[in-house]
PASEBA-1860 file (N, C-alpha, C; in nm, 3 decimals):
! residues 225
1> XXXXXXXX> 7.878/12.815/8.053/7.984/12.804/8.151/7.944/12.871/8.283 ~ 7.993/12.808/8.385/7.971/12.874/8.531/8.083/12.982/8.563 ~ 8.009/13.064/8.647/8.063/13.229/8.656/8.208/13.186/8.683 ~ 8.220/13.052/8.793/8.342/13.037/8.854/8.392/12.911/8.829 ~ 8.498/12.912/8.846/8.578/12.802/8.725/8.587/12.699/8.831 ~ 8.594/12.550/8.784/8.598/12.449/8.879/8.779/12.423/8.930 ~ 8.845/12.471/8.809/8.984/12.455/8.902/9.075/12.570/8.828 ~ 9.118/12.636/8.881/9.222/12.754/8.911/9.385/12.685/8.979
9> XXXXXXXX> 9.460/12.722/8.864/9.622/12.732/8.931/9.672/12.868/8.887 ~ 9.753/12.910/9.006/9.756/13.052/9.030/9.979/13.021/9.034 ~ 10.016/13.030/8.944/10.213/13.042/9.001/10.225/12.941/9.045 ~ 10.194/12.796/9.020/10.209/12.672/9.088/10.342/12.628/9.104 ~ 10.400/12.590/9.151/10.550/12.508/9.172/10.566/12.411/9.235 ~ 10.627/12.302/9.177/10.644/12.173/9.257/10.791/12.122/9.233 ~ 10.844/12.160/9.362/10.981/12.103/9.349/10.993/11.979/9.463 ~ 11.067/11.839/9.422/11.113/11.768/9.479/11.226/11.773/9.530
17> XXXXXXXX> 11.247/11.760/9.663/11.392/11.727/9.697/11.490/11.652/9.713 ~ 11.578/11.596/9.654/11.624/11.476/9.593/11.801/11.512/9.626 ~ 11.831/11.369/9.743/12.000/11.419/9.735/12.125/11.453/9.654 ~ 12.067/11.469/9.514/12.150/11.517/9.463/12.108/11.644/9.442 ~ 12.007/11.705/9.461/11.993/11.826/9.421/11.825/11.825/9.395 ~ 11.765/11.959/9.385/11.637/11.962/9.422/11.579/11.952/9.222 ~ 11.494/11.890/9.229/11.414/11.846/9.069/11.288/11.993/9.083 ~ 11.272/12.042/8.997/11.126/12.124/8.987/11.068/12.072/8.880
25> XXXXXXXX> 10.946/12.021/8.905/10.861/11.911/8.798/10.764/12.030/8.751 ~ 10.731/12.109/8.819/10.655/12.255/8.779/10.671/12.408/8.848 ~ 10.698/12.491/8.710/10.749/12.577/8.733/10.667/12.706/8.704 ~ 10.585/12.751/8.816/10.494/12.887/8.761/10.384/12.849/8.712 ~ 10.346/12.745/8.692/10.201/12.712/8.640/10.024/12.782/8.647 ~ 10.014/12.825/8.556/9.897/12.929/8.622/9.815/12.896/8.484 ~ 9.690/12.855/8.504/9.563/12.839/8.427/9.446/12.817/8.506 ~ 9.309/12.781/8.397/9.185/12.771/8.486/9.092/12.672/8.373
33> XXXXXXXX> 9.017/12.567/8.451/8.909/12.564/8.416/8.778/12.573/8.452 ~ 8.732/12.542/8.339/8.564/12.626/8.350/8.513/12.500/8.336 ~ 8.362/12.509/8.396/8.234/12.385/8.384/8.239/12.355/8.261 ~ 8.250/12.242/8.253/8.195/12.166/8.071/8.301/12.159/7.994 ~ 8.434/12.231/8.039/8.542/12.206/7.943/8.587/12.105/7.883 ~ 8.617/12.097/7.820/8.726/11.957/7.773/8.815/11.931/7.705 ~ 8.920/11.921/7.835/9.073/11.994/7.800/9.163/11.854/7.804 ~ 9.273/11.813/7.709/9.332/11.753/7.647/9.496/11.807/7.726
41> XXXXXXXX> 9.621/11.768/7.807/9.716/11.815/7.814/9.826/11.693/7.793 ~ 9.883/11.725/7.672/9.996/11.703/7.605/10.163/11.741/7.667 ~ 10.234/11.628/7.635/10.387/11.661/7.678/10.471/11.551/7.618 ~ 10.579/11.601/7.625/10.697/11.470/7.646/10.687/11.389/7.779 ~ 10.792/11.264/7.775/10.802/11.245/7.897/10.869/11.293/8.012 ~ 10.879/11.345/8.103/10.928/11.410/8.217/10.900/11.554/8.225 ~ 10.797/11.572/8.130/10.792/11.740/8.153/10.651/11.802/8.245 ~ 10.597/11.707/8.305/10.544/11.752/8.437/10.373/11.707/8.464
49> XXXXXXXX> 10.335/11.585/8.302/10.227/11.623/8.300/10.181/11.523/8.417 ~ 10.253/11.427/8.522/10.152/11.337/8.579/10.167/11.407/8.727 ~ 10.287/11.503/8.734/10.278/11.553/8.856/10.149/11.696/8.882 ~ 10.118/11.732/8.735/10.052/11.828/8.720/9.899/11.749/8.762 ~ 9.930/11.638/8.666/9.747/11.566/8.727/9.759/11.485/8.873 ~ 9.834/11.455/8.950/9.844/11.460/9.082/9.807/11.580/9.165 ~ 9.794/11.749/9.163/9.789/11.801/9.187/9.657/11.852/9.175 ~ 9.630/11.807/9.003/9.456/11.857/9.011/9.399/11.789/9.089
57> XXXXXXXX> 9.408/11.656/9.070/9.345/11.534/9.176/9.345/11.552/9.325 ~ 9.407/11.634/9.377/9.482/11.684/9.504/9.553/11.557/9.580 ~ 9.584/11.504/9.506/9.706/11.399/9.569/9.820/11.430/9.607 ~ 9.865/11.553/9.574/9.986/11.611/9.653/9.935/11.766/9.667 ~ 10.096/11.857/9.710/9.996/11.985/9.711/10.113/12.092/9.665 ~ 10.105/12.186/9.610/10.189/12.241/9.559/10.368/12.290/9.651 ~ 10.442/12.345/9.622/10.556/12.371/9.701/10.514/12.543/9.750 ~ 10.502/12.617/9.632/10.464/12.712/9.623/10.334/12.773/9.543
65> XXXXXXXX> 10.296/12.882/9.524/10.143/12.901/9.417/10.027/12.835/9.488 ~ 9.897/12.853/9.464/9.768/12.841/9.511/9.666/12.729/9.375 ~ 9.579/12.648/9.411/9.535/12.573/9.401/9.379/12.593/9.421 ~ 9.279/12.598/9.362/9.131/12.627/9.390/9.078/12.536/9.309 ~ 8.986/12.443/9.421/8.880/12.343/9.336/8.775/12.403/9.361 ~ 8.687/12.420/9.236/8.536/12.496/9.301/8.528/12.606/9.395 ~ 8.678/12.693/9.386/8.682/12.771/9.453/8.724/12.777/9.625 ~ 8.742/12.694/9.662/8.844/12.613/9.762/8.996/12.652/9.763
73> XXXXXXXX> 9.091/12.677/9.829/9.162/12.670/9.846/9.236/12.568/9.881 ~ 9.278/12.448/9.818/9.347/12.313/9.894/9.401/12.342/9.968 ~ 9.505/12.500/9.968/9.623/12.453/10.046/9.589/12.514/10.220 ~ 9.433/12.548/10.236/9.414/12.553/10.356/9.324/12.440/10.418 ~ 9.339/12.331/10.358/9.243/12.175/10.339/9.302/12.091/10.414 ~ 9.236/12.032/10.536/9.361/11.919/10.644/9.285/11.774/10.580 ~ 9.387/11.732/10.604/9.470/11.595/10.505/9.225/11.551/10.496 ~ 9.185/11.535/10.586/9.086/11.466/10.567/8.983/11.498/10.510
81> XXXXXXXX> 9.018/11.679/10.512/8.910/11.774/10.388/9.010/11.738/10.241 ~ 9.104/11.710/10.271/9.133/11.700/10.080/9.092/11.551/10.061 ~ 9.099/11.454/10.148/9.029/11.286/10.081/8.881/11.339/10.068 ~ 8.788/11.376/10.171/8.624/11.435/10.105/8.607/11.450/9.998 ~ 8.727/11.557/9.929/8.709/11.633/9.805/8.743/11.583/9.724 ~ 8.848/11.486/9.711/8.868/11.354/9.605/8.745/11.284/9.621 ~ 8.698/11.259/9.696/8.582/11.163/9.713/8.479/11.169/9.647 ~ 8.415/11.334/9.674/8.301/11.383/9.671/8.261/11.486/9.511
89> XXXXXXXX> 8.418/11.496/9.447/8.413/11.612/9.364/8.517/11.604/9.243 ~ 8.609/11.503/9.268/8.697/11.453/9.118/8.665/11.294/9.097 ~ 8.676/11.259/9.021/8.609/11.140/8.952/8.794/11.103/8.881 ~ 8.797/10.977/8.889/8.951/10.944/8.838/8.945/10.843/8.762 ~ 8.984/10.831/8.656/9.011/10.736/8.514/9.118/10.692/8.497 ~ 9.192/10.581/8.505/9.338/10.544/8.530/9.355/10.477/8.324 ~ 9.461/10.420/8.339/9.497/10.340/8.202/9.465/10.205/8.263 ~ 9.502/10.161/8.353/9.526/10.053/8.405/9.347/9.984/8.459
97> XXXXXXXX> 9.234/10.048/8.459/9.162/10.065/8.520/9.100/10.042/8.687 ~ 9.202/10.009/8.735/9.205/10.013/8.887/9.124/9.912/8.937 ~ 9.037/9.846/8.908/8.901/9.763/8.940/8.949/9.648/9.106 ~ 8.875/9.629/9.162/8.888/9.543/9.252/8.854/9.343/9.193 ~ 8.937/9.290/9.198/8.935/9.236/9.111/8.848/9.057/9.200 ~ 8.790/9.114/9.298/8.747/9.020/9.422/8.588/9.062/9.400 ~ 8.588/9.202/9.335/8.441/9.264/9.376/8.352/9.262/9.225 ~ 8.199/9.247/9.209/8.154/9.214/9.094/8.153/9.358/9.037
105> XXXXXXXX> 8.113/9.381/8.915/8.097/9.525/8.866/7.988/9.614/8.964 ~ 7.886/9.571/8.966/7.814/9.678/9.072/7.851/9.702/9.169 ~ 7.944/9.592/9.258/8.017/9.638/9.416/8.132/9.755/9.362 ~ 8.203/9.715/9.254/8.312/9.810/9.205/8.287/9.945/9.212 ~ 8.153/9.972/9.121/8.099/10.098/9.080/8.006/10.177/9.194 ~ 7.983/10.101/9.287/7.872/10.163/9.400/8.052/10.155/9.525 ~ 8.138/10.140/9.481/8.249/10.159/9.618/8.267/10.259/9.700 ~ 8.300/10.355/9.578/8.308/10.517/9.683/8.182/10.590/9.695
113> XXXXXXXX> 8.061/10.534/9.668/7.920/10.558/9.739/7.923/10.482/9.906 ~ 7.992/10.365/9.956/7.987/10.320/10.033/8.093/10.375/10.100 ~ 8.189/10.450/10.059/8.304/10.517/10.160/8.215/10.629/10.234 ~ 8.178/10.694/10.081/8.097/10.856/10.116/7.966/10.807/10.238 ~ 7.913/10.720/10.263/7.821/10.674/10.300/7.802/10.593/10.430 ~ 7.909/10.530/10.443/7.962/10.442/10.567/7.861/10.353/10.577 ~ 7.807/10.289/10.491/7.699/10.213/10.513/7.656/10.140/10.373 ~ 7.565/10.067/10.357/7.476/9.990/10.260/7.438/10.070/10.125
121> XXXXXXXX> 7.453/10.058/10.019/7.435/10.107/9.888/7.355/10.084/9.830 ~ 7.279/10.167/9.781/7.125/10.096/9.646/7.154/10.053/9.543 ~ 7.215/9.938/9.474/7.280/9.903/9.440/7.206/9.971/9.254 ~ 7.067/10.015/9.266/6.981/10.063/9.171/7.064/10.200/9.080 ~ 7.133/10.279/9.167/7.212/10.387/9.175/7.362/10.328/9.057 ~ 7.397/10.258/9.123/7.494/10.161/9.002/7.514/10.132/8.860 ~ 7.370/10.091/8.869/7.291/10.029/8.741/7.262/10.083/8.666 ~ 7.225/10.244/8.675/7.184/10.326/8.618/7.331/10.405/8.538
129> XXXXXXXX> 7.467/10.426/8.661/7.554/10.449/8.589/7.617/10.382/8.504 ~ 7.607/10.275/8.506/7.651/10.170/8.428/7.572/10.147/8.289 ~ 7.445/10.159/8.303/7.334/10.160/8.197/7.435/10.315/8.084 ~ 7.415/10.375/8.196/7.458/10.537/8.075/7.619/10.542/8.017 ~ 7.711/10.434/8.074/7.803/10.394/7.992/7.790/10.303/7.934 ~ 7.652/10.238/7.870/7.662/10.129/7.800/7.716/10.035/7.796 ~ 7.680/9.991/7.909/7.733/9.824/7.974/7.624/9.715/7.992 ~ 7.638/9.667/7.932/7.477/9.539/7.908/7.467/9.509/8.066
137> XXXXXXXX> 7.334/9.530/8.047/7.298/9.413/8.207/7.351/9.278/8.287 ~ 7.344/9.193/8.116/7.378/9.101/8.174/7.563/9.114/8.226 ~ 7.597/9.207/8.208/7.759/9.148/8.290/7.744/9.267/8.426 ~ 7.636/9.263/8.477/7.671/9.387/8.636/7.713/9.280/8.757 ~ 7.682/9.115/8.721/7.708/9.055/8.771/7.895/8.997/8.826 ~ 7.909/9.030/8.704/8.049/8.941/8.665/8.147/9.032/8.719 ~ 8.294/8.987/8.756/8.355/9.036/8.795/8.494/9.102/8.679 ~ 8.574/9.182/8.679/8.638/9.249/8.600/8.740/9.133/8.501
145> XXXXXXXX> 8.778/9.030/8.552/8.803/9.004/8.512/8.760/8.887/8.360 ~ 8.642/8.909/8.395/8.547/8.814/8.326/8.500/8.933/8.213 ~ 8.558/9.046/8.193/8.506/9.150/8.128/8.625/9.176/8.010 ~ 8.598/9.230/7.881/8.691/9.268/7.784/8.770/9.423/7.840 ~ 8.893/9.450/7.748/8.934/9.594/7.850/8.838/9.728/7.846 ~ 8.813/9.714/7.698/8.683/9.831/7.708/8.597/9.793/7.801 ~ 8.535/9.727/7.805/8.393/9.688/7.895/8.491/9.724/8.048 ~ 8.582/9.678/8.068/8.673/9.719/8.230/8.662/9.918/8.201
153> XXXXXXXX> 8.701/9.929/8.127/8.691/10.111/8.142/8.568/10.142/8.153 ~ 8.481/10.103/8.079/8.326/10.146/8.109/8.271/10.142/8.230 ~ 8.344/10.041/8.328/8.316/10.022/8.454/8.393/10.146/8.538 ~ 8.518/10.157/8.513/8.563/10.225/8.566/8.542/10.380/8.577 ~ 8.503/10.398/8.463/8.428/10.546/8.424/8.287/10.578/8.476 ~ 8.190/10.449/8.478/8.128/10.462/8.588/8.114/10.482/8.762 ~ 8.239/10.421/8.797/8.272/10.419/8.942/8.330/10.615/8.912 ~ 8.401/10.625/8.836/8.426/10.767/8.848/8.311/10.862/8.883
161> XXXXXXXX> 8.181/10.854/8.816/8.073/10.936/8.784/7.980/10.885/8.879 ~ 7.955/10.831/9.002/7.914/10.727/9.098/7.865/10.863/9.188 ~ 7.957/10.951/9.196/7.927/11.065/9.313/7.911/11.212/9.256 ~ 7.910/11.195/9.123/7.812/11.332/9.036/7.971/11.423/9.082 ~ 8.087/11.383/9.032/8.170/11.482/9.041/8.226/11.625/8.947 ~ 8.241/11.758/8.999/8.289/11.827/8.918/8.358/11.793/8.831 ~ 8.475/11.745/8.825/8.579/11.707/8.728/8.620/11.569/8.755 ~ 8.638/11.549/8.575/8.693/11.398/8.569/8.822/11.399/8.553
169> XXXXXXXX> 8.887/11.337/8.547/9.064/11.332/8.550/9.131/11.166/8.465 ~ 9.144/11.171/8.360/9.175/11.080/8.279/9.325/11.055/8.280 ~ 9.376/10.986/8.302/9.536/10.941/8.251/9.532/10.851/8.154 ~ 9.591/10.865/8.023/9.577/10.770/7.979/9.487/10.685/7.944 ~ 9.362/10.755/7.903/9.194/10.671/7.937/9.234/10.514/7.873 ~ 9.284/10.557/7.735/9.284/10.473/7.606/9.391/10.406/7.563 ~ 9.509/10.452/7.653/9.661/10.400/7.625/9.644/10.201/7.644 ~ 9.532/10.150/7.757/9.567/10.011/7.722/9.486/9.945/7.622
177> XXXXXXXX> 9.424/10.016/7.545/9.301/9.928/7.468/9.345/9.933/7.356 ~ 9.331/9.890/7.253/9.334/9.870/7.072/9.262/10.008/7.030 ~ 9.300/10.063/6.917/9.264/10.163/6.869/9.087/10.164/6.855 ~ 9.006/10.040/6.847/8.885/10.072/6.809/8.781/10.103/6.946 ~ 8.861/10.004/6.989/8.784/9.975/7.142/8.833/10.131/7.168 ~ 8.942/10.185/7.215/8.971/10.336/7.241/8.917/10.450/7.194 ~ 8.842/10.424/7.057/8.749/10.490/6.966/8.628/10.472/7.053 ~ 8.596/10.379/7.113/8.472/10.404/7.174/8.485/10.501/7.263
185> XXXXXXXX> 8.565/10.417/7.354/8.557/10.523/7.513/8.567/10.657/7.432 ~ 8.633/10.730/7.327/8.631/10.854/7.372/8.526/10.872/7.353 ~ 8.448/10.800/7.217/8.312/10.897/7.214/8.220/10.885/7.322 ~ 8.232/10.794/7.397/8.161/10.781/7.517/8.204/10.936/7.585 ~ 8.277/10.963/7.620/8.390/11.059/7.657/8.315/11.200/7.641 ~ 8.331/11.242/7.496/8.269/11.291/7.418/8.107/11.320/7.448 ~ 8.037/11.211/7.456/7.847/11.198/7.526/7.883/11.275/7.639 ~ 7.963/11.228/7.759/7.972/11.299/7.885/7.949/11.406/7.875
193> XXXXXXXX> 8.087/11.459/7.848/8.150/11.611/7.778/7.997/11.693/7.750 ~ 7.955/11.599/7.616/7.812/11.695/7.573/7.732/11.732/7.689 ~ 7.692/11.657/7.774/7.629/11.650/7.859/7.656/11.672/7.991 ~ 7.742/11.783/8.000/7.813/11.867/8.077/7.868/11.840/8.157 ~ 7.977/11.690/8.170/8.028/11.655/8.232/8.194/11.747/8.178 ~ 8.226/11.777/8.285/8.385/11.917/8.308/8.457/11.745/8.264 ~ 8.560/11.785/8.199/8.686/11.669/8.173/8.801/11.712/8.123 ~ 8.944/11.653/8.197/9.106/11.723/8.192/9.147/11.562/8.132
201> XXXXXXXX> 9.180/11.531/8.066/9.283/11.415/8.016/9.417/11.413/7.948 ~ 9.517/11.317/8.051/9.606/11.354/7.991/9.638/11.236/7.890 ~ 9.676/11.312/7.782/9.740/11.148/7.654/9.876/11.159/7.596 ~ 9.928/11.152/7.522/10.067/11.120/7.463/10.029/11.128/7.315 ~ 9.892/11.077/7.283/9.833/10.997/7.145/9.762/11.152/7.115 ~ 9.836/11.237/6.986/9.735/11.345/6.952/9.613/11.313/6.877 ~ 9.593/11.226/6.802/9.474/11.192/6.792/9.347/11.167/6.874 ~ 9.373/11.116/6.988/9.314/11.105/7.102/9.234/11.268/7.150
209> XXXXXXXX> 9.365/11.322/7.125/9.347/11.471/7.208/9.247/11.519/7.122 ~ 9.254/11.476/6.971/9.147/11.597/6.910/8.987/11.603/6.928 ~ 8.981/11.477/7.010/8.847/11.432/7.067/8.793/11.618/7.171 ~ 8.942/11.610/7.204/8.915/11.762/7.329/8.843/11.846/7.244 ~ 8.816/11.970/7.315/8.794/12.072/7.299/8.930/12.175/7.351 ~ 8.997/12.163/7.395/9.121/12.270/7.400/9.265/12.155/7.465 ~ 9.356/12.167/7.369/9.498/12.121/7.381/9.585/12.230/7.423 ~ 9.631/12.165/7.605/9.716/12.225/7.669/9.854/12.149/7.642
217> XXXXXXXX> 9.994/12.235/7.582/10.081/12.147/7.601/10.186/12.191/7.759 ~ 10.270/12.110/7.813/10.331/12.125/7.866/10.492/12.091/7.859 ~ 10.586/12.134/7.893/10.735/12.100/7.846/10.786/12.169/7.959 ~ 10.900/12.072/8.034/10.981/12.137/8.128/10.925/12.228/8.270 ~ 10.784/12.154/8.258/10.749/12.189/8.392/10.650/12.323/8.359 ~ 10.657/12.380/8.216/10.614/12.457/8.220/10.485/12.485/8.068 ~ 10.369/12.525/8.117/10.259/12.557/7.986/10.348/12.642/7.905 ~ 10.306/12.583/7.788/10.395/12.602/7.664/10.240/12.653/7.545
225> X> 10.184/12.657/7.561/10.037/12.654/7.459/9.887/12.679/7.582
END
């Protein structure tokens, strides 16, 4: 593990303000992780876990409490240092898998190399991530939709890992696939993990979770475990 943890919440709070009265989706939140972890966070529904992974992601920013990626402070980050740092340093895994559905798998997976980059992509760089999620050659051509849903996550997990990011951020990796196909990705998951890729996922499915290495639960806004 590295001396210093890739993400730190320090008393977090996130309250919405809503005309009937103000919602707090998180209340006091304070944990950390470390390089290589692989942490699993569990809840009911409404008890805070997608506003909590909005926050790691830095898609929003807390109300109150402090926030450290890699030791960063978000909440002194202007709007265009926190897109960098999504860019450059969290890697994002949806359920849905997000794919551009116009663009072939290698344009997909080399995308936010061409944001970070403002320019032309080696498309060699691609291939290689795609190779290490075990995605046959022959489909780098084809476009997502021409792909099964596992084979769409494999893509997508590659576009995640495209820019060598600290942390990955899973929602739901496995919630749209069939139990076997979902058996893959994790152990794919799992290879990362070994291979010191940092990973936070959130699931619903405890089976899923036992793939982790540490189950965070959450309830009412607040770590409960």
């Amino acid at each position: 593990m590295s001396e210093q943890p890739v993400m730190v919440f320090q008393d977090v709070t996130k309250v919405y303000p809503l005309p009937a009265g103000d919602v707090t989706a998180l209340d006091g939140v304070s944990f950390q992780v470390d390089r290589g972890e692989f942490i699993s966070i569990m809840g009911p529904s409404g008890s805070g876990k997608s506003t909590l992974l909005n926050l790691m992601g830095c898609l929003d920013i807390p109300t109150t409490g402090d926030i450290f990626i890699s030791g960063t402070r978000i909440g002194d980050m202007s709007d265009i240092e926190l897109t960098n740092l999504r860019r450059d340093r969290i890697g994002f895994i949806f359920q849905y898998f997000n794919l551009f559905p116009l663009l072939n798998i290698i344009e997909n997976v080399t995308f936010p190399m061409m944001l970070k980059s403002q320019k032309a992509v080696d498309p060699e760089k691609g291939k290689e991530v795609l190779r290490s999620v075990q995605l046959d050659d022959s489909l780098f051509t084809h476009t997502p939709t021409e792909l099964s849903g596992g084979q769409q996550q494999r893509v997508a997990i590659a576009r995640a890992l495209i820019n060598n990011p600290d942390i990955l951020l899973c929602d739901e990796p496995t919630g749209n696939l069939d139990s076997k196909t979902g058996a893959g990705i994790m152990d794919l998951m799992t290879e990362l993990n070994r291979n010191g890729t940092t990973i936070i996922m959130v699931t619903h499915d405890p089976h899923i979770a036992e793939y982790s290495r540490r189950t965070t639960r959450i309830a009412d806004g607040r770590i409960v475990l």
